[in-house]
C-alpha positions as CSV (number, residue, x, y, z in Angstrom):
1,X,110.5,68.5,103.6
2,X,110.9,65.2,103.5
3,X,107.7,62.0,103.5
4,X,109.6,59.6,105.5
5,X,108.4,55.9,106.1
6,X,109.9,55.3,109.5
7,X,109.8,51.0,109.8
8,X,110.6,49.9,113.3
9,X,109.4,54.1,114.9
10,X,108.7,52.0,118.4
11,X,112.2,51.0,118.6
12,X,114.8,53.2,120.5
13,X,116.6,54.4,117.7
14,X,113.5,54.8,115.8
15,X,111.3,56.7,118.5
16,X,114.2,59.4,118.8
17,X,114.3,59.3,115.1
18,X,110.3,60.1,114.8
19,X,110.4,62.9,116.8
20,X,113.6,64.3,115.6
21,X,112.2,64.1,112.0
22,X,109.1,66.0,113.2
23,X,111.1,68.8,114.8
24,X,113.1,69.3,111.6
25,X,109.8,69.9,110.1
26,X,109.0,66.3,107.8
27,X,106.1,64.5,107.4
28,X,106.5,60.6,109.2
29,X,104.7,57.3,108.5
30,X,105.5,54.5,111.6
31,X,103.9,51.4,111.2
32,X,104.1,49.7,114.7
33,X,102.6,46.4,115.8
34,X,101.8,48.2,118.8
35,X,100.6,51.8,118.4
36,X,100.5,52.3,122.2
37,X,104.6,52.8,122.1
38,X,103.9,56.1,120.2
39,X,100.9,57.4,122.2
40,X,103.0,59.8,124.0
41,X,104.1,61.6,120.1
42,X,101.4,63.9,119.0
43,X,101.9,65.8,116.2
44,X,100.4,66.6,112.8
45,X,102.7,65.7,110.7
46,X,102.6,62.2,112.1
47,X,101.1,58.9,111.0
48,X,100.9,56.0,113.0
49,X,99.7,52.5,111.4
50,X,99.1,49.2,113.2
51,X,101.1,46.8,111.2
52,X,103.2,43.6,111.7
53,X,106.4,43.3,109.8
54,X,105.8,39.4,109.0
55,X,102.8,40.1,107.1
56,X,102.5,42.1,103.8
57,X,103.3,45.9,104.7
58,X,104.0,47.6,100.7
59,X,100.9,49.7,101.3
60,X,102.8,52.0,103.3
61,X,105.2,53.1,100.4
62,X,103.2,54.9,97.9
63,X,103.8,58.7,98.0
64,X,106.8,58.2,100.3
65,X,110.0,59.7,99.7
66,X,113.0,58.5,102.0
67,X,112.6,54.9,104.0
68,X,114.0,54.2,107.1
69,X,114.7,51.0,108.4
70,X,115.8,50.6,112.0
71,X,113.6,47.2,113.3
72,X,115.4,45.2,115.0
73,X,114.3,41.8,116.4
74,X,115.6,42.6,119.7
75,X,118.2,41.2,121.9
76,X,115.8,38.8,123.7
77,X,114.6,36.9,120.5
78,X,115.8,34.0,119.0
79,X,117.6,33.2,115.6
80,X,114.0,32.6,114.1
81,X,112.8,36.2,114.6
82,X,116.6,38.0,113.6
83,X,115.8,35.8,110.1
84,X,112.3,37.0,110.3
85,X,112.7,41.0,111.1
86,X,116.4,41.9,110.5
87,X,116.8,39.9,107.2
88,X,112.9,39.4,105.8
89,X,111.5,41.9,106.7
90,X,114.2,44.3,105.7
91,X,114.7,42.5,102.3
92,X,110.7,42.8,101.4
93,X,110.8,46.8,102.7
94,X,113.6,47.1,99.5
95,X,111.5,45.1,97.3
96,X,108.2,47.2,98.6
97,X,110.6,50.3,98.0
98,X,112.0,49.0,94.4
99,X,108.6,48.7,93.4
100,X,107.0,51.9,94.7
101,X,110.7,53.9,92.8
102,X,110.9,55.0,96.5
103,X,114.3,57.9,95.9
104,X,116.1,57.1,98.8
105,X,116.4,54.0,101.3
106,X,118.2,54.7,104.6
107,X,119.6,51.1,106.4
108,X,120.6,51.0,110.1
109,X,123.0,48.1,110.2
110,X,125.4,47.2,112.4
111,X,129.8,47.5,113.1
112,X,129.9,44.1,111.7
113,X,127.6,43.3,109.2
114,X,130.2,44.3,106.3
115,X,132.1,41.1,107.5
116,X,130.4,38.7,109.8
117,X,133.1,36.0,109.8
118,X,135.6,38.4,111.2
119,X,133.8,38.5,114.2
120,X,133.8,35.8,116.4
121,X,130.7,36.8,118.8
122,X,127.4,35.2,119.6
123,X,125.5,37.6,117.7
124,X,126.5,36.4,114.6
125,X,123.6,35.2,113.4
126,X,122.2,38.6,113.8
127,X,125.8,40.2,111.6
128,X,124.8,37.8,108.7
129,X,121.4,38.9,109.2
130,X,122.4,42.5,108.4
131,X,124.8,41.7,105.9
132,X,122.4,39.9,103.6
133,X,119.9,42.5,104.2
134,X,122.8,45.5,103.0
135,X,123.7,43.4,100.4
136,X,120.5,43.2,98.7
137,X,120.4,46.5,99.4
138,X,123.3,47.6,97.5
139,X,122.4,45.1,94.8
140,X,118.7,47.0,94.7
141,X,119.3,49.5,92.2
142,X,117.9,51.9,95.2
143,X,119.6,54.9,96.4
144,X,120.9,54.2,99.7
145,X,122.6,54.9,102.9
146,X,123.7,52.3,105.0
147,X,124.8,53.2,108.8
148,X,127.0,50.7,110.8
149,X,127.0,52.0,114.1
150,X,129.2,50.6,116.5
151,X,128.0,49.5,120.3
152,X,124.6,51.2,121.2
153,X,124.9,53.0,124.4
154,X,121.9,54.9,125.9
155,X,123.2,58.2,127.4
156,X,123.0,61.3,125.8
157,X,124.1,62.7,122.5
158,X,127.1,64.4,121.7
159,X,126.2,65.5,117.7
160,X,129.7,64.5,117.2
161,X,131.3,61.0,115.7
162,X,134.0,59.6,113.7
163,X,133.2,57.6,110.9
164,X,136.7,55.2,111.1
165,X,137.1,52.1,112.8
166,X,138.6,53.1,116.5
167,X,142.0,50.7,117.3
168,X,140.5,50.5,120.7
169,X,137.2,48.4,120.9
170,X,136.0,50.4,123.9
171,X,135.7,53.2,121.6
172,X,133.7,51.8,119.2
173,X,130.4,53.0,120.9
174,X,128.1,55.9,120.0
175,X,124.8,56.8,122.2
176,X,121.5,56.0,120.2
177,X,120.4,59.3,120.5
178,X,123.4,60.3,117.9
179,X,122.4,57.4,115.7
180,X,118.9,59.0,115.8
181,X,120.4,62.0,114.3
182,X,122.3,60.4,111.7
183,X,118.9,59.3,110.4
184,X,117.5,62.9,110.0
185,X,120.9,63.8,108.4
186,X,120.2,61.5,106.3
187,X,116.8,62.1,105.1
188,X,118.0,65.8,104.6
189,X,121.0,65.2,102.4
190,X,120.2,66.3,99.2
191,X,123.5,64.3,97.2
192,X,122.5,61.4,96.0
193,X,125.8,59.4,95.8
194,X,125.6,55.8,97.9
195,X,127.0,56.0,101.4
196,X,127.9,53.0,103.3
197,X,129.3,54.7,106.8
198,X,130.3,53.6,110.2
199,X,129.4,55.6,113.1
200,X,131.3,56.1,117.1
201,X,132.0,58.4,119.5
202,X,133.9,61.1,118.1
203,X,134.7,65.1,117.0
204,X,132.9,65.2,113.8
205,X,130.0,67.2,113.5
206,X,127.1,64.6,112.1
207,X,126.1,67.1,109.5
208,X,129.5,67.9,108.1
209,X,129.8,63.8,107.2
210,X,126.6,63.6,105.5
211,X,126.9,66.9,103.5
């Protein structure tokens, strides 16, 4: 079983993640700036930290095997705090990783961060964001897996995707809950080949595509 440093574990992503992780069995680390969000997840295996992502947080890497990345700034924020959270801070957790020879980093990006300036939206900012923090990634010398899900929806689960770009941009959703489960796919996979994937609705078992 995995030792899995969960970064951003108050988010909705990474709350479902946490507890998912635990039921499979691993061991998780969540530093949160607020440790009230995960008041209502008791479990043994669980270690919650008060920490803010702006400040110095490499202490939480030694003895872990798999980091997860899933902060976000939020969708209420400004351009100051995507640079600060979805591009610092996720740049320093690879350097804190690097340095710590961390095995495996796990990345949850976005449908367009491979190519921001395809995409003419008003969360652009937010796409460059995410693409300088995968790149640096890539660059990092770090195992990794990098998952580009597409719209967020928050329904339930299906355990299903498809991992190719849909023709029809209504169908380029997936419920967060299935995202969530693509993370503790991902801390189980035992190949250690790079994986930069997208995610949507689909047929695919999520297992079978991170085999």
């Amino acid at each position: 079983m995995a030792n899995a440093l969960i970064i951003g574990a108050s988010g909705q992503i990474g709350k479902q993640a946490v507890g998912k992780l635990l039921d499979a069995g691993h061991h998780v680390v969540a530093p949160v700036r607020n440790k009230d969000k995960l008041s209502d997840i008791e479990h043994p295996h669980l270690s919650v930290v008060e920490q803010d992502l702006e400040k110095d947080f490499s202490a939480h890497f030694e003895g872990v095997d798999t980091v997860v990345f899933t902060a976000g700034s939020g969708g209420n924020t400004g351009a100051e705090k995507t640079l600060l959270i979805d591009l610092w801070a996720a740049r320093n957790a690879v350097n804190y990783a690097k340095s710590a020879k961390v095995p495996k980093f796990i990345m949850v990006s976005s449908i367009g961060a491979g190519d921001p300036d395809a995409v003419e939206s008003p969360i652009k900012p937010y796409l460059v964001a995410k693409h300088m923090a995968d790149e640096h990634l890539i660059h990092s010398g770090l195992h990794y897996i990098i998952l580009r899900p597409g719209t967020l929806l928050n329904e339930p689960g299906t355990h299903l995707v498809r991992t190719d770009m849909p023709t029809n941009k209504n169908e380029a959703v997936i419920p967060r809950e299935d995202v969530a489960t693509a993370i503790v796919e991902s801390v189980a996979r035992e190949n250690n080949n790079d994986v930069i994937t997208y995610l949507f609705k689909g047929e695919t078992p999520i297992a079978q595509v991170f085999q």
